[in-house]
The first five atom37 places (N, CA, C, CB, O) and aatype in JSON, in Angstrom:
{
  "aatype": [20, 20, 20, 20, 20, 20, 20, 20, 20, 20, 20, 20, 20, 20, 20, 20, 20, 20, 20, 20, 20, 20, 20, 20, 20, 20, 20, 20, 20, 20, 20, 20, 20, 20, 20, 20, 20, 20, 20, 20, 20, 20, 20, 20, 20, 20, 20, 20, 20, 20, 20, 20, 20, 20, 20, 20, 20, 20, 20, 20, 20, 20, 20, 20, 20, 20, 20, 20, 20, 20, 20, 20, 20, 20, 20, 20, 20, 20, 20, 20, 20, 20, 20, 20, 20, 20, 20, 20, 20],
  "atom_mask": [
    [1, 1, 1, 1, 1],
    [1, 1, 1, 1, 1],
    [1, 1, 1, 1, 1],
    [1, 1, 1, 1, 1],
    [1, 1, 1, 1, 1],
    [1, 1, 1, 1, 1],
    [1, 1, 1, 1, 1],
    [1, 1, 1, 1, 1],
    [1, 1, 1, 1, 1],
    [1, 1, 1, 1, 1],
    [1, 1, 1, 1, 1],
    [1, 1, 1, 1, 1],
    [1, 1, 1, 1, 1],
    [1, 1, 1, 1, 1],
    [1, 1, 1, 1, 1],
    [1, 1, 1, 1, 1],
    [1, 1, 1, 1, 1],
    [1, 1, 1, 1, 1],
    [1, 1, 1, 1, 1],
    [1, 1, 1, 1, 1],
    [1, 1, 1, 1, 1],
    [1, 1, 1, 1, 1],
    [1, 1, 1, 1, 1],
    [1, 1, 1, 1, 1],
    [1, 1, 1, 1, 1],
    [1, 1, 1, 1, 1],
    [1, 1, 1, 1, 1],
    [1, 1, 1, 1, 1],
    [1, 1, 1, 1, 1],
    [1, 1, 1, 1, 1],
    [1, 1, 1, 1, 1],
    [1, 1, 1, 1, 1],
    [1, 1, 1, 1, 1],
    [1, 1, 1, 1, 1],
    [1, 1, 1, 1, 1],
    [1, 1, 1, 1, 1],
    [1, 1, 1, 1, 1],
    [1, 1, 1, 1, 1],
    [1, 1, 1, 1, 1],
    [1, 1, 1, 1, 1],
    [1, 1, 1, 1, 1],
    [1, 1, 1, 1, 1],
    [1, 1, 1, 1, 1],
    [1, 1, 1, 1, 1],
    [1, 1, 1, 1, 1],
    [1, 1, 1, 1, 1],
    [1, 1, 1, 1, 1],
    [1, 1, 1, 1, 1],
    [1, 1, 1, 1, 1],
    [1, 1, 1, 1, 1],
    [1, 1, 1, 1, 1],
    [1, 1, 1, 1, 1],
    [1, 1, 1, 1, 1],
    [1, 1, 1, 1, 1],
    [1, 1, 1, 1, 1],
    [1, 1, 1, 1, 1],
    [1, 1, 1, 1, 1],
    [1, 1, 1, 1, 1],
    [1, 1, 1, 1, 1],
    [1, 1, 1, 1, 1],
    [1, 1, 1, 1, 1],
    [1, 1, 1, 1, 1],
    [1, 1, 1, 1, 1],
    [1, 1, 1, 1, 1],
    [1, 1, 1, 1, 1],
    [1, 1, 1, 1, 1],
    [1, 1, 1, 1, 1],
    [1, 1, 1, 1, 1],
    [1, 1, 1, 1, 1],
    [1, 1, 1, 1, 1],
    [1, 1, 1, 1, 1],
    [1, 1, 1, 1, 1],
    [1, 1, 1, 1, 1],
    [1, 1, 1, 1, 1],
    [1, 1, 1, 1, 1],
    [1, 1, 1, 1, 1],
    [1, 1, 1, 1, 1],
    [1, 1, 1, 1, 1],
    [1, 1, 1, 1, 1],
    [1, 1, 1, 1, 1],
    [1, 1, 1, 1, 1],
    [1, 1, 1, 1, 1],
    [1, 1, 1, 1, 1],
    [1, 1, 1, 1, 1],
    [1, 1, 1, 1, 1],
    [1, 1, 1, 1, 1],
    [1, 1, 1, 1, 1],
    [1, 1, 1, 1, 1],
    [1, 1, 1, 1, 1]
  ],
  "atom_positions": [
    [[9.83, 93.82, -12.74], [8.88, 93.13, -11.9], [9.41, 91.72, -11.59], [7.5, 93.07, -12.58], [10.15, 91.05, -12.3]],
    [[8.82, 91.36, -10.24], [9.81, 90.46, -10.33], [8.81, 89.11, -10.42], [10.94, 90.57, -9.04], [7.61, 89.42, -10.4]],
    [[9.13, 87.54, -10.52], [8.42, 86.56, -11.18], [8.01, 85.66, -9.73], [9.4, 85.75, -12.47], [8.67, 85.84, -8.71]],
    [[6.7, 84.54, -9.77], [6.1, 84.41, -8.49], [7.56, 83.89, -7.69], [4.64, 83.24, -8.49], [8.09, 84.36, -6.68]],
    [[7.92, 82.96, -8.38], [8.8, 82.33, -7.28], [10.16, 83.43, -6.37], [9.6, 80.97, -8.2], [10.69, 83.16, -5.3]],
    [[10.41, 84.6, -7.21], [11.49, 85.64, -6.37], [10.31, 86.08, -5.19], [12.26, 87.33, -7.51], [10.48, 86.11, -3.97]],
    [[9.2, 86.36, -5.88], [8.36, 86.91, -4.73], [8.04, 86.39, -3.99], [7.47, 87.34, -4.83], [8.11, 86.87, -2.85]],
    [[7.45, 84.97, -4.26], [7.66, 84.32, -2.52], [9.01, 84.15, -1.88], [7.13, 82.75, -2.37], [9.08, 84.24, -0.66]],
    [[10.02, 83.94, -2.54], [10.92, 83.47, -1.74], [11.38, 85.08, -0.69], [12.24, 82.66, -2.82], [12.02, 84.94, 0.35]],
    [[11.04, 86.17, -1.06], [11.33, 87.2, -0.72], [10.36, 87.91, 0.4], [11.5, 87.79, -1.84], [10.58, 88.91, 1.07]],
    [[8.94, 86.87, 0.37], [7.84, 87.23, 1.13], [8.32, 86.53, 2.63], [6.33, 86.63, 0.41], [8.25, 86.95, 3.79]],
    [[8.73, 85.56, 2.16], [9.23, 83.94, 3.16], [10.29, 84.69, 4.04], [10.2, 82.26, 2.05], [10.05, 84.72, 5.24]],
    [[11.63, 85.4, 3.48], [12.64, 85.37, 4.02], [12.31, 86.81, 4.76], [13.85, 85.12, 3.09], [12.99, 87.21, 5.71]],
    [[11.18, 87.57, 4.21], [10.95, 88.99, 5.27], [10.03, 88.1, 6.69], [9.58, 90.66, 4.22], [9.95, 88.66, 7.78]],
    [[9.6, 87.13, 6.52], [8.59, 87.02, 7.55], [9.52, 86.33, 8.43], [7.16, 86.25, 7.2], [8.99, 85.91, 9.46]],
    [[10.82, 86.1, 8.3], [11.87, 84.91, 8.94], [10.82, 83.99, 9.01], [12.73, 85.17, 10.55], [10.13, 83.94, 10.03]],
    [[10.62, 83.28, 8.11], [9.87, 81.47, 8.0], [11.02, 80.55, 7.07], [7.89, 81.42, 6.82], [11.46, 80.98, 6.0]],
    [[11.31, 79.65, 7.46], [12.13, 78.71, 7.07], [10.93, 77.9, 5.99], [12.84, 77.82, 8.49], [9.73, 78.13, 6.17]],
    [[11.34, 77.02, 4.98], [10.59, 76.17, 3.8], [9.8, 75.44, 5.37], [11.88, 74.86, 2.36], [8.62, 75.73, 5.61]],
    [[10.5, 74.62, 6.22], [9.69, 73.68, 6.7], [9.09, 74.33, 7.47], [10.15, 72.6, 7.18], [7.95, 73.86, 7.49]],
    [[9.19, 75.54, 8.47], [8.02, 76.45, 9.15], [6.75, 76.62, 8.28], [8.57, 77.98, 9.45], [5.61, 76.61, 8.73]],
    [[7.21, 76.84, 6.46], [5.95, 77.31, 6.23], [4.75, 76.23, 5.84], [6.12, 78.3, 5.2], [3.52, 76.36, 5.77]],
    [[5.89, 74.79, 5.54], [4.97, 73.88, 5.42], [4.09, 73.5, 6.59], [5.57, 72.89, 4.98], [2.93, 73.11, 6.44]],
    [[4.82, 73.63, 8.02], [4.23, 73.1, 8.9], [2.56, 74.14, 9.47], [5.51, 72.88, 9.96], [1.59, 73.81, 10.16]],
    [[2.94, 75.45, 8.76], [1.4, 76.06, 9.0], [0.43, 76.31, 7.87], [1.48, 77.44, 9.63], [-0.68, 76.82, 7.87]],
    [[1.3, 75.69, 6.71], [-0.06, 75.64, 5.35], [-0.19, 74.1, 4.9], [0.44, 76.71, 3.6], [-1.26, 73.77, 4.39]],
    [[0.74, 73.24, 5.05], [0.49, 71.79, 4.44], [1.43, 72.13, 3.14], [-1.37, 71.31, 4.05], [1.29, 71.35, 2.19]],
    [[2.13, 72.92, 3.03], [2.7, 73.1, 1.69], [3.98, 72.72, 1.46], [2.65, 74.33, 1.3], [4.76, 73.68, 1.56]],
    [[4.67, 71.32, 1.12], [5.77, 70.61, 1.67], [6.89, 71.65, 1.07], [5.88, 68.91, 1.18], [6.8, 72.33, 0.04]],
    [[7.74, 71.59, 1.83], [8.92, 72.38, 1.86], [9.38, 72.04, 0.51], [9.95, 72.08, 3.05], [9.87, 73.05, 0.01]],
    [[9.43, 70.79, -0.49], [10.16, 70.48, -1.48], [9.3, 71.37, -2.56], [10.33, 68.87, -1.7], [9.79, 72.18, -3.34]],
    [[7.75, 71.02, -2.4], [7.29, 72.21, -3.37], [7.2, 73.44, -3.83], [6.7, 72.3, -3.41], [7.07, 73.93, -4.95]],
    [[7.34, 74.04, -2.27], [7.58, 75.37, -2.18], [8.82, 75.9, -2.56], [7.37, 75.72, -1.02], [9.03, 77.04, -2.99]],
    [[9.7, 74.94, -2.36], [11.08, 75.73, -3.09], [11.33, 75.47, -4.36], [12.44, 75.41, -2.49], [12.24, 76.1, -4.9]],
    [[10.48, 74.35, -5.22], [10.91, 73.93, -6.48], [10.06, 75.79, -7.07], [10.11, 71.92, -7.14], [10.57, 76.51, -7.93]],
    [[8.97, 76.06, -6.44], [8.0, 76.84, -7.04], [9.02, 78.57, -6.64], [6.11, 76.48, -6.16], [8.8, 79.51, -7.41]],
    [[10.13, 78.82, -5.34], [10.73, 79.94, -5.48], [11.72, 79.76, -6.11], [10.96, 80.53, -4.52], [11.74, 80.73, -6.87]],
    [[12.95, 78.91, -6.4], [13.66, 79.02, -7.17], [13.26, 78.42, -8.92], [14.68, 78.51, -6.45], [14.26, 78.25, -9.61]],
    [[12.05, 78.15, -9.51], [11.56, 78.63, -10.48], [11.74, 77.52, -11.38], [12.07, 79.87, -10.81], [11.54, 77.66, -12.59]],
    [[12.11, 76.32, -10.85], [12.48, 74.87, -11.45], [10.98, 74.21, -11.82], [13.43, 73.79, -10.18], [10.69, 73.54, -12.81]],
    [[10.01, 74.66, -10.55], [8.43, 74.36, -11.1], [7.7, 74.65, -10.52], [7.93, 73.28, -11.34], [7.88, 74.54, -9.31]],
    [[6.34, 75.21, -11.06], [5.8, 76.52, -10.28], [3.86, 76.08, -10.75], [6.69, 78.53, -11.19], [3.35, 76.78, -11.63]],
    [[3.07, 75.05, -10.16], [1.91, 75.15, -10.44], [0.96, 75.0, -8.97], [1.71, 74.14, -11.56], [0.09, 74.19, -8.68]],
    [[1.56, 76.18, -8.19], [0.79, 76.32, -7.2], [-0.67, 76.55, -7.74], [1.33, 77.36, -6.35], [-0.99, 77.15, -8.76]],
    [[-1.61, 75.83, -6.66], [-3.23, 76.4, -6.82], [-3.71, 77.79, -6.28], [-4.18, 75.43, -6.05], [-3.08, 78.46, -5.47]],
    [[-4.44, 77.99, -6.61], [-5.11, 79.21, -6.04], [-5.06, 79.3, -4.51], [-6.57, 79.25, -6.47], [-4.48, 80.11, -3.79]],
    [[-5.89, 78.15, -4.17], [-5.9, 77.79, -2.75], [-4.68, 78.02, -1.72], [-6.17, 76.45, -2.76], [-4.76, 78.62, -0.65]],
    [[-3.17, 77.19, -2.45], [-2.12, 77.61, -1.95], [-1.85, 79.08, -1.77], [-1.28, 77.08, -2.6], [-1.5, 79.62, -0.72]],
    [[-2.05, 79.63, -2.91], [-1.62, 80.43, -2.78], [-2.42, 81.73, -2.14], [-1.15, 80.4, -3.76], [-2.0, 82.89, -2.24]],
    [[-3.48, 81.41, -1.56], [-4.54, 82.23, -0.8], [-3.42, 81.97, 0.78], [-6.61, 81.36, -0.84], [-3.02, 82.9, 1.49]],
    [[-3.16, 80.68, 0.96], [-2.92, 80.13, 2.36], [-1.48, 81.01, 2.39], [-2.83, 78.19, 2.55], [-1.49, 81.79, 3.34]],
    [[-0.28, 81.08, 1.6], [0.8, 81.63, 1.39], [0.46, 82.92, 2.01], [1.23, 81.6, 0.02], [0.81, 83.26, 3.14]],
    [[-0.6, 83.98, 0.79], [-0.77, 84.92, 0.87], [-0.96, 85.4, 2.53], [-1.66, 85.04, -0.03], [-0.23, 86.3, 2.94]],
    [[-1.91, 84.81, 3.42], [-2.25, 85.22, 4.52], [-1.27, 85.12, 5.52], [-3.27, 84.68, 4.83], [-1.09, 86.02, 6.34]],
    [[-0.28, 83.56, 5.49], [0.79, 83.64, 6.07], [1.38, 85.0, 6.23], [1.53, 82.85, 5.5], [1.54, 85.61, 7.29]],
    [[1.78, 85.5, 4.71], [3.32, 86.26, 4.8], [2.43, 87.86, 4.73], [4.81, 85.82, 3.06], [2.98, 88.92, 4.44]],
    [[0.96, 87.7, 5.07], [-0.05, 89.0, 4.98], [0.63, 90.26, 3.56], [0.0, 89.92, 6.96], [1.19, 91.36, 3.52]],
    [[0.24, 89.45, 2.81], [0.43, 89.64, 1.45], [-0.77, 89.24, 0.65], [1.59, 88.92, 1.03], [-1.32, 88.14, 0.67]],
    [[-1.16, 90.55, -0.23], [-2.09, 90.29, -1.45], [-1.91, 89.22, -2.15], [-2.06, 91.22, -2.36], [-0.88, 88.95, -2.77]],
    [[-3.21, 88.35, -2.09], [-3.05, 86.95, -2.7], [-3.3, 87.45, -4.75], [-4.68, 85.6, -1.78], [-2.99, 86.65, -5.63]],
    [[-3.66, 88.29, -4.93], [-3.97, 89.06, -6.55], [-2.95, 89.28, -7.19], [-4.61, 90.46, -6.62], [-2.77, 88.83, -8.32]],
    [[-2.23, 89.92, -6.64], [-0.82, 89.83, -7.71], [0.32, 88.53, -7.36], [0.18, 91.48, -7.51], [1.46, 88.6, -7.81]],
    [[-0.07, 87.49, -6.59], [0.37, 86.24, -6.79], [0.09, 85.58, -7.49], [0.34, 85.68, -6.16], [0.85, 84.88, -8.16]],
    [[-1.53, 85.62, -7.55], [-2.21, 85.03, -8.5], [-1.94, 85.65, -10.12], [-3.64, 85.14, -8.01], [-2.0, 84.84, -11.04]],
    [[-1.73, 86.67, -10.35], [-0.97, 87.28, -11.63], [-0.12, 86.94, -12.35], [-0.48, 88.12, -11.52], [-0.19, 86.63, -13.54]],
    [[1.32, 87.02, -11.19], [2.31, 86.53, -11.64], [1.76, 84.91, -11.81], [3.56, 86.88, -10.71], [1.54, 84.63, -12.98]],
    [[1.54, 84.0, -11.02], [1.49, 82.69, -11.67], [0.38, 82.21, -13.0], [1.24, 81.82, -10.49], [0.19, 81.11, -13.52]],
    [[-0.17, 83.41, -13.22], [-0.64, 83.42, -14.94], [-2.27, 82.5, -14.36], [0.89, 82.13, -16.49], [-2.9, 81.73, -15.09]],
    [[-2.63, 82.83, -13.02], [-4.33, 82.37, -12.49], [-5.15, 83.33, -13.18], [-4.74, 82.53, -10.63], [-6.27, 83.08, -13.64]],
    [[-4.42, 84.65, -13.26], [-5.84, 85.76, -13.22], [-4.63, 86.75, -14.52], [-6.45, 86.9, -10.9], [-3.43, 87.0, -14.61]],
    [[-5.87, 87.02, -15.28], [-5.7, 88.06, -16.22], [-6.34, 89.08, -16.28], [-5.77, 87.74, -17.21], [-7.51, 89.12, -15.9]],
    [[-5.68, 90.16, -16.8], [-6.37, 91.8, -16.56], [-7.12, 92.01, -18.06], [-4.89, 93.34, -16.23], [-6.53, 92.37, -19.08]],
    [[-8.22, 91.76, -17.98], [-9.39, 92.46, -19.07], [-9.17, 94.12, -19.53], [-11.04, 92.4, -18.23], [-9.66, 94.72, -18.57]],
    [[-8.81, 94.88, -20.27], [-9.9, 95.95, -20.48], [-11.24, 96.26, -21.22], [-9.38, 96.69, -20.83], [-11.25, 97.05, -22.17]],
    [[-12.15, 95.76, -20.87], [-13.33, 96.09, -21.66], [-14.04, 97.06, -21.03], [-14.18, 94.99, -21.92], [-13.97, 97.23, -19.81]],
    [[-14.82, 97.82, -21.86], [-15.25, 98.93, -21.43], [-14.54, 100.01, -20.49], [-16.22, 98.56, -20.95], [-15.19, 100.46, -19.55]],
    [[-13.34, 100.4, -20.68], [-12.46, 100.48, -19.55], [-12.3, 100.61, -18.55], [-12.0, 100.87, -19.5], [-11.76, 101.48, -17.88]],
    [[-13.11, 99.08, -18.21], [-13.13, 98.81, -16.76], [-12.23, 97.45, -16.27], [-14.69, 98.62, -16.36], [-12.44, 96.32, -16.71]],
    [[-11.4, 97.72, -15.5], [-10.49, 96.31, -15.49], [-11.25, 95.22, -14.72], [-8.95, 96.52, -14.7], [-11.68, 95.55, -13.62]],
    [[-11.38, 94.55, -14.94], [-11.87, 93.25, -14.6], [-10.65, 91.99, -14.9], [-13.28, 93.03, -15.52], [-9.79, 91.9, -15.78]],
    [[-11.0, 91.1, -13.76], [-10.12, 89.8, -13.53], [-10.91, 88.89, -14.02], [-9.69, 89.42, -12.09], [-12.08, 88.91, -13.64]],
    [[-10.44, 87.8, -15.03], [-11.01, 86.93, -15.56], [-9.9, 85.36, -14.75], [-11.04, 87.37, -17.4], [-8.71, 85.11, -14.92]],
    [[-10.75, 84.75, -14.07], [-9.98, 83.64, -13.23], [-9.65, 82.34, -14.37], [-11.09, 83.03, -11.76], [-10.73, 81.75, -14.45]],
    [[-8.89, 81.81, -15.06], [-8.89, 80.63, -15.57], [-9.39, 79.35, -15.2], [-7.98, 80.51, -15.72], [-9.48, 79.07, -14.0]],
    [[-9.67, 78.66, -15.94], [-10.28, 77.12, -15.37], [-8.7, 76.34, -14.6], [-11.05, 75.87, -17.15], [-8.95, 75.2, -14.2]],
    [[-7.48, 76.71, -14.4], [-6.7, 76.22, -13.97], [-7.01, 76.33, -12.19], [-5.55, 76.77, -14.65], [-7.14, 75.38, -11.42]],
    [[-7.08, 77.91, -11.85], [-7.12, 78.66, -10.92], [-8.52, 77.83, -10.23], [-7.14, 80.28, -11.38], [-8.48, 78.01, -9.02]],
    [[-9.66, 77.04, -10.6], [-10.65, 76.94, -9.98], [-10.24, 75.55, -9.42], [-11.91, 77.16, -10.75], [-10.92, 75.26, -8.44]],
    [[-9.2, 74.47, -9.8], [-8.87, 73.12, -9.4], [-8.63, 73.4, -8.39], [-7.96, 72.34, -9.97], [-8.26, 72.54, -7.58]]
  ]
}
């Protein structure tokens, strides 16, 4: 499986969007976005990563996964997503 930052950078380069194309349609500066795909530092928000998600029309849930926002419950064996207090900033 692969980790958030291969996956965006892999979401980015299928949609042909350059770092500064994608800043210029989410606000998401090109320096952050690449510290967060090549994996040097990675504390995108939820929010970003909702805005990412719709860009590259990609499930914002298993972004949110990989960056450790949302965890998979089994109770009652029913899976449920439990959102962290990180994920709500």
């Amino acid at each position: 499986m692969q980790n958030l930052g291969e996956h965006l950078k892999q979401l980015r380069n299928d949609c042909g969007l350059s770092l500064y194309k994608v800043y210029e349609k989410t606000g998401i500066t090109d320096s952050r976005l690449s510290k967060a795909e090549n994996g040097a530092w990675c504390n995108l928000k939820l929010s970003e990563l909702r805005k990412l998600a719709d860009l590259y029309g990609a499930p914002v849930i298993p972004m949110c996964m990989m960056a450790g926002l949302f965890t998979v419950c089994d109770d009652r064996k029913v899976d449920i997503f439990v959102i962290s207090q990180v994920a709500i900033s």
